[in-house]
mmCIF file of the N, C-alpha and C atoms, coordinates in Angstrom:
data_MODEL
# 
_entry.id   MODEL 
# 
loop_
_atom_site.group_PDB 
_atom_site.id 
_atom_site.type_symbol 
_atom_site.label_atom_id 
_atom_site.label_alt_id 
_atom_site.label_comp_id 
_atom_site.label_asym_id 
_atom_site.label_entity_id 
_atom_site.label_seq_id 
_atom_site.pdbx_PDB_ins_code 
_atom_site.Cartn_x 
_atom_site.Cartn_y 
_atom_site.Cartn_z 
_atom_site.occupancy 
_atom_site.B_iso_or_equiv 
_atom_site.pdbx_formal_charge 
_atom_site.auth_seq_id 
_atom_site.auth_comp_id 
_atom_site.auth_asym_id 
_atom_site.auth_atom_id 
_atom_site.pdbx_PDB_model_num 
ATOM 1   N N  . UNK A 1 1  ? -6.797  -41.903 -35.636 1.00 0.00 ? 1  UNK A N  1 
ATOM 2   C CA . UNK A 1 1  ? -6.847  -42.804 -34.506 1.00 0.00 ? 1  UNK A CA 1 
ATOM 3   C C  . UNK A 1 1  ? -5.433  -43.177 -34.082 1.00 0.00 ? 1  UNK A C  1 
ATOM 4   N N  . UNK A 1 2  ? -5.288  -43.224 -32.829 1.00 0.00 ? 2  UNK A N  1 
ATOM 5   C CA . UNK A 1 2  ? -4.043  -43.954 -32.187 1.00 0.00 ? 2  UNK A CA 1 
ATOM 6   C C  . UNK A 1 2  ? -4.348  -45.056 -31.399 1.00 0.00 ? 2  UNK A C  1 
ATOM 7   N N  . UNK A 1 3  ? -3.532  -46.037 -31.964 1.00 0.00 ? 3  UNK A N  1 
ATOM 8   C CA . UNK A 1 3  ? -3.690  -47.070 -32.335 1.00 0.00 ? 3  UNK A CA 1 
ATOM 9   C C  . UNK A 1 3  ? -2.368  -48.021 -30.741 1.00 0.00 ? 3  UNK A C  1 
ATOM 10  N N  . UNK A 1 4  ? -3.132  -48.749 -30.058 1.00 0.00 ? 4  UNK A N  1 
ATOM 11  C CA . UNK A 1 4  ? -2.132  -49.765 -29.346 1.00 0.00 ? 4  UNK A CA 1 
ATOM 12  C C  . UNK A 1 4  ? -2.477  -50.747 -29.503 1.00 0.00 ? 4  UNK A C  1 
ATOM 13  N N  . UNK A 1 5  ? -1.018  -52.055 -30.172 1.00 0.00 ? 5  UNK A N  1 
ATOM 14  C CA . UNK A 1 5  ? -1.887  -53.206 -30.532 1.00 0.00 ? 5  UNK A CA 1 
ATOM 15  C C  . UNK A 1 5  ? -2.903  -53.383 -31.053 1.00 0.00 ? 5  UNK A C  1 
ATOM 16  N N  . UNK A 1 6  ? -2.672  -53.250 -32.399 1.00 0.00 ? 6  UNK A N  1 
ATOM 17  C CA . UNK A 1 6  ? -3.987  -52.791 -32.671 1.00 0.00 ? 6  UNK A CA 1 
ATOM 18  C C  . UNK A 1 6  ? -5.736  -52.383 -32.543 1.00 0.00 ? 6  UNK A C  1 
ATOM 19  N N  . UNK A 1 7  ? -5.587  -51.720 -30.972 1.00 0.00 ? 7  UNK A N  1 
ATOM 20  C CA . UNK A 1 7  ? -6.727  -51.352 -30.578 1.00 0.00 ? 7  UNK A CA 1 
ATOM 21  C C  . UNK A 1 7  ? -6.830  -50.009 -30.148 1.00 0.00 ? 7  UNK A C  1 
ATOM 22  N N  . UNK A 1 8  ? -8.020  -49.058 -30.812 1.00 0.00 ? 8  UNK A N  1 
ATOM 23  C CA . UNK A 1 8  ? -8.257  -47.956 -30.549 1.00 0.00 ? 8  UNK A CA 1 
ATOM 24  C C  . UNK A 1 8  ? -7.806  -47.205 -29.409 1.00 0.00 ? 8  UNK A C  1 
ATOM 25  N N  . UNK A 1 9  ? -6.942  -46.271 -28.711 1.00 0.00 ? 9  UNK A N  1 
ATOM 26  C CA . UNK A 1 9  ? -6.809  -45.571 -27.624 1.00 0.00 ? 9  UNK A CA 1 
ATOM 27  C C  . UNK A 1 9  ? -7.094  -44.346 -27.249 1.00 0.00 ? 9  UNK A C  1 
ATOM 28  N N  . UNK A 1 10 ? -7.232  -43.959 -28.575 1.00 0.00 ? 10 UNK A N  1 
ATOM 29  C CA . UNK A 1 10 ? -7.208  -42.165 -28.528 1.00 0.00 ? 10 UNK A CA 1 
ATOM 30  C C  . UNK A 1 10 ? -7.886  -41.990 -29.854 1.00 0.00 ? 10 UNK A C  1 
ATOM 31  N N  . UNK A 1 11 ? -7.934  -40.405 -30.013 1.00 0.00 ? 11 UNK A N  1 
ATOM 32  C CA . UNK A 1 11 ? -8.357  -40.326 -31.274 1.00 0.00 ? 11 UNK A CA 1 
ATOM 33  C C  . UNK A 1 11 ? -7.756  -38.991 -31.521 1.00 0.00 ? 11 UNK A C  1 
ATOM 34  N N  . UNK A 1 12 ? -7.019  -38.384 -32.387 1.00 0.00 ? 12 UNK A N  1 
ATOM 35  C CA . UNK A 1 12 ? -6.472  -37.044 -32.899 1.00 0.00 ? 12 UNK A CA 1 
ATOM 36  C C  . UNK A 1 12 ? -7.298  -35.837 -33.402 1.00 0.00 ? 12 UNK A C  1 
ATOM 37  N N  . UNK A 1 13 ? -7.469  -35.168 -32.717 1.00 0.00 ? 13 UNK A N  1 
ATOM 38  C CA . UNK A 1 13 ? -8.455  -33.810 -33.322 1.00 0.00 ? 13 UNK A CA 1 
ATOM 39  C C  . UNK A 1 13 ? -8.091  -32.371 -33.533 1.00 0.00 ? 13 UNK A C  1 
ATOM 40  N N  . UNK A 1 14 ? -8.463  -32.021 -34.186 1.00 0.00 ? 14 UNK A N  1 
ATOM 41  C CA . UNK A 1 14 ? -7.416  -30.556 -34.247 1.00 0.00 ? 14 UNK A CA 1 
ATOM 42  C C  . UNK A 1 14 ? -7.926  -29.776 -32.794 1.00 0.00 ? 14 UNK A C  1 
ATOM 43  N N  . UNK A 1 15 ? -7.058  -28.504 -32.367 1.00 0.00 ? 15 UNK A N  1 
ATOM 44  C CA . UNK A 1 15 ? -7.284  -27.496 -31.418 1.00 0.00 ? 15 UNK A CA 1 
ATOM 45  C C  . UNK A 1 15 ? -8.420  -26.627 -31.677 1.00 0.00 ? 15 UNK A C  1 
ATOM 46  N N  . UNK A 1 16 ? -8.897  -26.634 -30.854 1.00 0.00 ? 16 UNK A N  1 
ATOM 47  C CA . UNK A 1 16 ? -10.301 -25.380 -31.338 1.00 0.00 ? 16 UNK A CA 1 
ATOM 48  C C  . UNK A 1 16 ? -9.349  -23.930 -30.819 1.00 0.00 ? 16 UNK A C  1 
ATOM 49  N N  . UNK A 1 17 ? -9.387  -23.058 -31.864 1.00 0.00 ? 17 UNK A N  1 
ATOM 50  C CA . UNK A 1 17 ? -8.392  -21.642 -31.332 1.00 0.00 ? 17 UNK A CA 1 
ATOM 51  C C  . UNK A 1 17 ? -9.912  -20.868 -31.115 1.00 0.00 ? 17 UNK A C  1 
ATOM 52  N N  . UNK A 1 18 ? -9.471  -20.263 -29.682 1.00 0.00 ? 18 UNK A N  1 
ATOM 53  C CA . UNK A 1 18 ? -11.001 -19.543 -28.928 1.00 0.00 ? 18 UNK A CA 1 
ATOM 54  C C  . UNK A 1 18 ? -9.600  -18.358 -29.276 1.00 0.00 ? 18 UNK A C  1 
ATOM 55  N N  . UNK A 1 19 ? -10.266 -16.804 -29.787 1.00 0.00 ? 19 UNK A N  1 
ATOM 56  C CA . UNK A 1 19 ? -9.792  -15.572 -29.609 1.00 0.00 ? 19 UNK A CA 1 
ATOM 57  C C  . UNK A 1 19 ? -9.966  -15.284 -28.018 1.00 0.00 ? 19 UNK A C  1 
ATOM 58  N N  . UNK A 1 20 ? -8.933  -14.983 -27.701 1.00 0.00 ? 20 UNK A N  1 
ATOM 59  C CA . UNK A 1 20 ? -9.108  -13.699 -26.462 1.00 0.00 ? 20 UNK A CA 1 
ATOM 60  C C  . UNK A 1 20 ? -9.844  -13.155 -26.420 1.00 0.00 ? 20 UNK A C  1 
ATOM 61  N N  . UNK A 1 21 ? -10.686 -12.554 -24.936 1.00 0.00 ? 21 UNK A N  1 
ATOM 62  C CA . UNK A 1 21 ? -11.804 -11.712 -24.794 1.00 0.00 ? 21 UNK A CA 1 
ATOM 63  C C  . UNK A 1 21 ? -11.295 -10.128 -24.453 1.00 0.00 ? 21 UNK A C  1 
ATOM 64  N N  . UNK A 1 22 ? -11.294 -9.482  -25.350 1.00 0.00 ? 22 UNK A N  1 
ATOM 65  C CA . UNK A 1 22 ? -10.451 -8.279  -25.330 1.00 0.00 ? 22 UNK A CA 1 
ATOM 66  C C  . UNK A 1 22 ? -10.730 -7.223  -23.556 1.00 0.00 ? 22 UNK A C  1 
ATOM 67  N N  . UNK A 1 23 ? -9.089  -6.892  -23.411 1.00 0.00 ? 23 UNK A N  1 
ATOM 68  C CA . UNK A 1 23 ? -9.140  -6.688  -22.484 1.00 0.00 ? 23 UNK A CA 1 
ATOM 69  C C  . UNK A 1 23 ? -9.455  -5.202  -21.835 1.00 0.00 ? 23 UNK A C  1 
ATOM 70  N N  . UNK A 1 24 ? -9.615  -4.124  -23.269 1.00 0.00 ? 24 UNK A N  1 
ATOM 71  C CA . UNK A 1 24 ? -10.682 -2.958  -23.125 1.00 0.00 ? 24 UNK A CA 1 
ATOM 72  C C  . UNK A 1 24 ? -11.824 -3.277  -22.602 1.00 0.00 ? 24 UNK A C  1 
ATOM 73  N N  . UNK A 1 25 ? -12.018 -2.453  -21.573 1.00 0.00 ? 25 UNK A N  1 
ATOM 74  C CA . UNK A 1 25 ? -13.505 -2.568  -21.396 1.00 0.00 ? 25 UNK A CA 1 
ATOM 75  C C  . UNK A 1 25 ? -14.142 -3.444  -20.651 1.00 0.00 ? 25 UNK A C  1 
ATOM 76  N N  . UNK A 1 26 ? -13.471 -4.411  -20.032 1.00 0.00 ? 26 UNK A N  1 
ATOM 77  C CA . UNK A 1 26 ? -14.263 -5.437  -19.729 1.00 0.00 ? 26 UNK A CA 1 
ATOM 78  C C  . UNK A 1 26 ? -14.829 -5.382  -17.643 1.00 0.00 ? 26 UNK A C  1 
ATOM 79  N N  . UNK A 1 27 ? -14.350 -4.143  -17.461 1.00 0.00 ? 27 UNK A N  1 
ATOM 80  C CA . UNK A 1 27 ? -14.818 -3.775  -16.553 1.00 0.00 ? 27 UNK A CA 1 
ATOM 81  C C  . UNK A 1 27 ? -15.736 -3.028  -16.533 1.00 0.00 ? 27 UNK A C  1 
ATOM 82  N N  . UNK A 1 28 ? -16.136 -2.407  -17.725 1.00 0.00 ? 28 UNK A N  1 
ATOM 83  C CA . UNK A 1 28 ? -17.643 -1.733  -17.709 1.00 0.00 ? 28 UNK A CA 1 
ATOM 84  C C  . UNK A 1 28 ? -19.010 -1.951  -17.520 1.00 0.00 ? 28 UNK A C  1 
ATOM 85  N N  . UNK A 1 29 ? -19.330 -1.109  -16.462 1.00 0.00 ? 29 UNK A N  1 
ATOM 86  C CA . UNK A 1 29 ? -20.103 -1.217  -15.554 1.00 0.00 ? 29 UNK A CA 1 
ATOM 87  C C  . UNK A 1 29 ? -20.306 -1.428  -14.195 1.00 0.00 ? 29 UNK A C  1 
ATOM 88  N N  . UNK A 1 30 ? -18.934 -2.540  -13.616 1.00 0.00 ? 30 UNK A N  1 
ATOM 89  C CA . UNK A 1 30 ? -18.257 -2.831  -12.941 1.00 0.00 ? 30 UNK A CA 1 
ATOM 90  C C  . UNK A 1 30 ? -18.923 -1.949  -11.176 1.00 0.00 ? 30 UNK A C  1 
ATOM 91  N N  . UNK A 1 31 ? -18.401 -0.775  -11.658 1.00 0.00 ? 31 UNK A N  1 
ATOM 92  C CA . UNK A 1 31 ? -18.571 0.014   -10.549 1.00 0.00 ? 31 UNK A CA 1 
ATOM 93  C C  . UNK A 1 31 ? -19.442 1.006   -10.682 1.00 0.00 ? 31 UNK A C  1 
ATOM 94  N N  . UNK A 1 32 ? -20.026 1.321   -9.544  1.00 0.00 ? 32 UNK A N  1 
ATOM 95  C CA . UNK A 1 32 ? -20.976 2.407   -9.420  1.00 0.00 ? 32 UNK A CA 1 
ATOM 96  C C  . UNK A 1 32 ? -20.698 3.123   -7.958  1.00 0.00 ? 32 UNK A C  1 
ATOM 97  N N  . UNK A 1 33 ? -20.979 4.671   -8.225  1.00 0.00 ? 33 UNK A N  1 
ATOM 98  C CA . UNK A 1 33 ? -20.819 5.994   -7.090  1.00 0.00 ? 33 UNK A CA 1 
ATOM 99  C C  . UNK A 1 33 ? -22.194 6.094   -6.569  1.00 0.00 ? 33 UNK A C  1 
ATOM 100 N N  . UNK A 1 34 ? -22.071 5.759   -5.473  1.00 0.00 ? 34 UNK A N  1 
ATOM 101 C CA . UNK A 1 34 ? -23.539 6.555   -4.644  1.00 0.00 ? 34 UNK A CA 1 
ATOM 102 C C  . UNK A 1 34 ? -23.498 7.710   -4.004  1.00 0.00 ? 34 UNK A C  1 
ATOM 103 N N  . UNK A 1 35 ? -22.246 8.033   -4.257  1.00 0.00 ? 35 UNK A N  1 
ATOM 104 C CA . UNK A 1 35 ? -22.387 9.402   -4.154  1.00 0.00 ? 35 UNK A CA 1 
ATOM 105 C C  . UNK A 1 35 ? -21.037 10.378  -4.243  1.00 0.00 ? 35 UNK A C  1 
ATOM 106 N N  . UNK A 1 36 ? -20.911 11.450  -3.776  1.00 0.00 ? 36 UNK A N  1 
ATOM 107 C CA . UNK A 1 36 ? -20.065 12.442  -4.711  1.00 0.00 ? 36 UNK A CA 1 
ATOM 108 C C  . UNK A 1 36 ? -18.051 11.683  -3.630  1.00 0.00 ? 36 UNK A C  1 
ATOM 109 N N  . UNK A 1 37 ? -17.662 11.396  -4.364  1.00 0.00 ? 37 UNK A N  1 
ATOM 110 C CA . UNK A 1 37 ? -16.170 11.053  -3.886  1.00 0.00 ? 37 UNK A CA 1 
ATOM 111 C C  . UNK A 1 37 ? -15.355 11.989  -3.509  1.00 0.00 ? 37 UNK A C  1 
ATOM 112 N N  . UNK A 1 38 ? -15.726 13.061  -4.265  1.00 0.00 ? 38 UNK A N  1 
ATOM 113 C CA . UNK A 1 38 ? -14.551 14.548  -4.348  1.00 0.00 ? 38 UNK A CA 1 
ATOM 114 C C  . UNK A 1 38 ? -14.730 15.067  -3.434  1.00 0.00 ? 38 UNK A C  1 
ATOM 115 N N  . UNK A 1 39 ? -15.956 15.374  -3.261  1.00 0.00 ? 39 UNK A N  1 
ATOM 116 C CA . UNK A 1 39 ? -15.989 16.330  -2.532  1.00 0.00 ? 39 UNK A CA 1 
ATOM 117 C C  . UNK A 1 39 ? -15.990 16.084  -0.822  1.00 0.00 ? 39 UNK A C  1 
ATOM 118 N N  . UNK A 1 40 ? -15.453 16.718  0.096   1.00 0.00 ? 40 UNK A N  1 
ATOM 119 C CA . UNK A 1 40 ? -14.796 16.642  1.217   1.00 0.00 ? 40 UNK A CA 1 
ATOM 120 C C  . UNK A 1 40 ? -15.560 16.314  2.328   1.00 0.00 ? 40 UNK A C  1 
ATOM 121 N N  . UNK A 1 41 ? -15.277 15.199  2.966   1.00 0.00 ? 41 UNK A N  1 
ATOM 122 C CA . UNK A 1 41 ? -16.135 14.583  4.106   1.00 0.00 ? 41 UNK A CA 1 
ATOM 123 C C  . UNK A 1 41 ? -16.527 15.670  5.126   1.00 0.00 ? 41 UNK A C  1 
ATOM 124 N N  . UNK A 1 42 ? -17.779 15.782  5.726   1.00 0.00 ? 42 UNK A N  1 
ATOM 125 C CA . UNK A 1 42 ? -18.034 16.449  7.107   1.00 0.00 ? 42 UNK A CA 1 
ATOM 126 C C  . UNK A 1 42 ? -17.380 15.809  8.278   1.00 0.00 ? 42 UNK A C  1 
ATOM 127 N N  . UNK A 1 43 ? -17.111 14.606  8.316   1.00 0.00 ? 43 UNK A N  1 
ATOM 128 C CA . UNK A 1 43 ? -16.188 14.259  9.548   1.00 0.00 ? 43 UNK A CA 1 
ATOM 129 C C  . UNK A 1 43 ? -14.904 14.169  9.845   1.00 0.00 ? 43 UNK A C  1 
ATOM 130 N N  . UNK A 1 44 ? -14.310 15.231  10.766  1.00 0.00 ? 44 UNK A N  1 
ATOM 131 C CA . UNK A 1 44 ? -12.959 15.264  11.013  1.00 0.00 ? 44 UNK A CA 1 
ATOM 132 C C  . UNK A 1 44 ? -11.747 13.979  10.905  1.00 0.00 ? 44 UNK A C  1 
ATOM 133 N N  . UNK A 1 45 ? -10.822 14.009  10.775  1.00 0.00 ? 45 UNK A N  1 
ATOM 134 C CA . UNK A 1 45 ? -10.176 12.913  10.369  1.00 0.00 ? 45 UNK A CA 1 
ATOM 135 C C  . UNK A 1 45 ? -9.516  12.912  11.739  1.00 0.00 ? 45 UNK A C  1 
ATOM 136 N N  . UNK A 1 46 ? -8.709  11.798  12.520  1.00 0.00 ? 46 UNK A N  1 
ATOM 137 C CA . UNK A 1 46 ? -8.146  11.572  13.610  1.00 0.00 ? 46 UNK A CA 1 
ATOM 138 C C  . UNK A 1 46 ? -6.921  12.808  13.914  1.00 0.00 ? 46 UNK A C  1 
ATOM 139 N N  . UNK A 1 47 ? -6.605  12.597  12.748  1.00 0.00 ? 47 UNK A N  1 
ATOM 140 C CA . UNK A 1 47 ? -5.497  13.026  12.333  1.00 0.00 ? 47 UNK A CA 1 
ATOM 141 C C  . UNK A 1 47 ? -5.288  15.391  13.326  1.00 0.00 ? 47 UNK A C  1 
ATOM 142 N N  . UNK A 1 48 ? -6.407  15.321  12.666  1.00 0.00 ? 48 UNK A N  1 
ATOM 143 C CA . UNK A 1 48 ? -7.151  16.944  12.798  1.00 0.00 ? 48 UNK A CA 1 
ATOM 144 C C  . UNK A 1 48 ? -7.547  17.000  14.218  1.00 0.00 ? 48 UNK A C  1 
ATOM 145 N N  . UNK A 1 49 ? -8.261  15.593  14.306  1.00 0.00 ? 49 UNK A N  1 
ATOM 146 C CA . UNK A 1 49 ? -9.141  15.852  15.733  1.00 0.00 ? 49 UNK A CA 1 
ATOM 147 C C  . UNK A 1 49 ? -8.512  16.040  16.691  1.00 0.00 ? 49 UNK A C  1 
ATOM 148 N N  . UNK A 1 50 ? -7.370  14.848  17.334  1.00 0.00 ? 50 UNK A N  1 
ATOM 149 C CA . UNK A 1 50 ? -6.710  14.737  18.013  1.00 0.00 ? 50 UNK A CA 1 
ATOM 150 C C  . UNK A 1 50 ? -6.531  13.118  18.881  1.00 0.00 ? 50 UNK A C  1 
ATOM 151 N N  . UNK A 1 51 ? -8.095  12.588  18.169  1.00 0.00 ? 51 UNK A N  1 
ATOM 152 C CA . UNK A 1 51 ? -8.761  11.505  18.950  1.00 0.00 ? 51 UNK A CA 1 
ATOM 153 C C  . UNK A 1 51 ? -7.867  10.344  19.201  1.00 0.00 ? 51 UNK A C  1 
ATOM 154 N N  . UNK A 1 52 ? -6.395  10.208  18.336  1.00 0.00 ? 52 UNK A N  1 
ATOM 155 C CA . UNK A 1 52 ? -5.523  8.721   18.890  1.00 0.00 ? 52 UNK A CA 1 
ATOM 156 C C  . UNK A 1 52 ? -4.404  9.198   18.890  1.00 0.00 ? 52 UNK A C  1 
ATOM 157 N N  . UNK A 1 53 ? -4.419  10.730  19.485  1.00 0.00 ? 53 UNK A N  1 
ATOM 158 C CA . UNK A 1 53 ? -2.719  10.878  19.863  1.00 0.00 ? 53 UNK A CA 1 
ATOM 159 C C  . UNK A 1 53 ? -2.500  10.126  20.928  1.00 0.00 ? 53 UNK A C  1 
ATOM 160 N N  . UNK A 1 54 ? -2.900  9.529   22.035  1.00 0.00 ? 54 UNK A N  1 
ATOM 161 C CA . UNK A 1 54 ? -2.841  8.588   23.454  1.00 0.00 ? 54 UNK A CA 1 
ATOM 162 C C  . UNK A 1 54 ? -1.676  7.533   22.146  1.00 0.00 ? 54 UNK A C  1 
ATOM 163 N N  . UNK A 1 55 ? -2.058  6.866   21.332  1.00 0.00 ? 55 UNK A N  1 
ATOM 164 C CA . UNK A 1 55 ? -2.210  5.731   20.802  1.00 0.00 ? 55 UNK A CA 1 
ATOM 165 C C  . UNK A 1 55 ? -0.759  5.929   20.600  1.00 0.00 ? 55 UNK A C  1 
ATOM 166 N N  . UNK A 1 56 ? -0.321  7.150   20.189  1.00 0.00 ? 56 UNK A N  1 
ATOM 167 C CA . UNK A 1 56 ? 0.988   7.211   19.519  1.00 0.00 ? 56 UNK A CA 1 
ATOM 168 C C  . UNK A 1 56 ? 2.316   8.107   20.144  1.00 0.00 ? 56 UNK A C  1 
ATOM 169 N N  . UNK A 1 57 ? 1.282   8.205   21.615  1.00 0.00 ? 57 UNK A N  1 
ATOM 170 C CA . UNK A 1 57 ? 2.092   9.011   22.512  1.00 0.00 ? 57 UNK A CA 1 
ATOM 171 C C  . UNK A 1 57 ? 3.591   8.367   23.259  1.00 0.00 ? 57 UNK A C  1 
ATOM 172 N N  . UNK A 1 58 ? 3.474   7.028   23.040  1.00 0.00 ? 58 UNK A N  1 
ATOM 173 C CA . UNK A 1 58 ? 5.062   6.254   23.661  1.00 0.00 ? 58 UNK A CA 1 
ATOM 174 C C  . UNK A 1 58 ? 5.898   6.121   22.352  1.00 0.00 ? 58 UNK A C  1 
ATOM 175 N N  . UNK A 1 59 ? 5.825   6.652   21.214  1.00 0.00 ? 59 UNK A N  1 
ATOM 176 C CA . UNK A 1 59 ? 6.752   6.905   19.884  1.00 0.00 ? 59 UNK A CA 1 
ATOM 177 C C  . UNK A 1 59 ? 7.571   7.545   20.123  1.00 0.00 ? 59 UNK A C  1 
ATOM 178 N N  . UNK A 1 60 ? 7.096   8.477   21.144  1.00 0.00 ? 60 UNK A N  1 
ATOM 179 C CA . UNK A 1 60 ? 8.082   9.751   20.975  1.00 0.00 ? 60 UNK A CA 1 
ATOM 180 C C  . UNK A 1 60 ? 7.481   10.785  20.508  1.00 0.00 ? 60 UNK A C  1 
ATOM 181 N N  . UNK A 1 61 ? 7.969   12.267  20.705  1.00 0.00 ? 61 UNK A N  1 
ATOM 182 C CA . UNK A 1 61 ? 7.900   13.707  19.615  1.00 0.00 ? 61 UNK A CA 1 
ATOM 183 C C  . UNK A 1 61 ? 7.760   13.288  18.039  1.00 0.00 ? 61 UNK A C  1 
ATOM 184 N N  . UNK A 1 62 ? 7.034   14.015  17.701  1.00 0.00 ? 62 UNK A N  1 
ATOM 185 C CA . UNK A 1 62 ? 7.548   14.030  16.209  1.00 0.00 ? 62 UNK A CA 1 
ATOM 186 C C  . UNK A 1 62 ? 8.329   15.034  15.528  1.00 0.00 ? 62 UNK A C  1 
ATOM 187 N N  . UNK A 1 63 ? 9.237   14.210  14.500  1.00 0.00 ? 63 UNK A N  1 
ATOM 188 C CA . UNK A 1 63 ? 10.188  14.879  14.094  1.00 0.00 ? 63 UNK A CA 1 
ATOM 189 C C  . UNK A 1 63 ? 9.462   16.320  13.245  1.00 0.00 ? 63 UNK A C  1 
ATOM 190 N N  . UNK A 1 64 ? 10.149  17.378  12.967  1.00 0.00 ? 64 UNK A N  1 
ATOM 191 C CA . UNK A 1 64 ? 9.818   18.080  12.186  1.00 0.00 ? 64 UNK A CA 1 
ATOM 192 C C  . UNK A 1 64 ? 10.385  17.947  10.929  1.00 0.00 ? 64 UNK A C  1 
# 
């Protein structure tokens, strides 16, 4: 007990030590694939298509 004037204020207790929740693993399960990632989209990318050269046409040429 801690003590003011002699009247109770507090009381002293030890620390409870909690272990760490190990940090292997603790995303498992986390995520899930609905479907295949690798393998290569059917839809053209802008890039291929041509669809936002307008967008990037006051940049300038591009360098080679």
């Amino acid at each position: 007990m801690i003590n003011k004037r002699s009247e109770p204020v507090a009381r002293a207790v030890p620390i409870e030590v909690h272990s760490p929740a190990p940090l292997y693993g603790y995303l498992k399960g986390a995520v899930s694939f609905h479907r295949d990632v690798v393998a290569p989209d059917a839809e053209a990318w802008s890039a291929q298509s041509g669809d936002e050269d307008d967008l990037y046409a006051a940049l300038g040429p591009a360098s080679p």
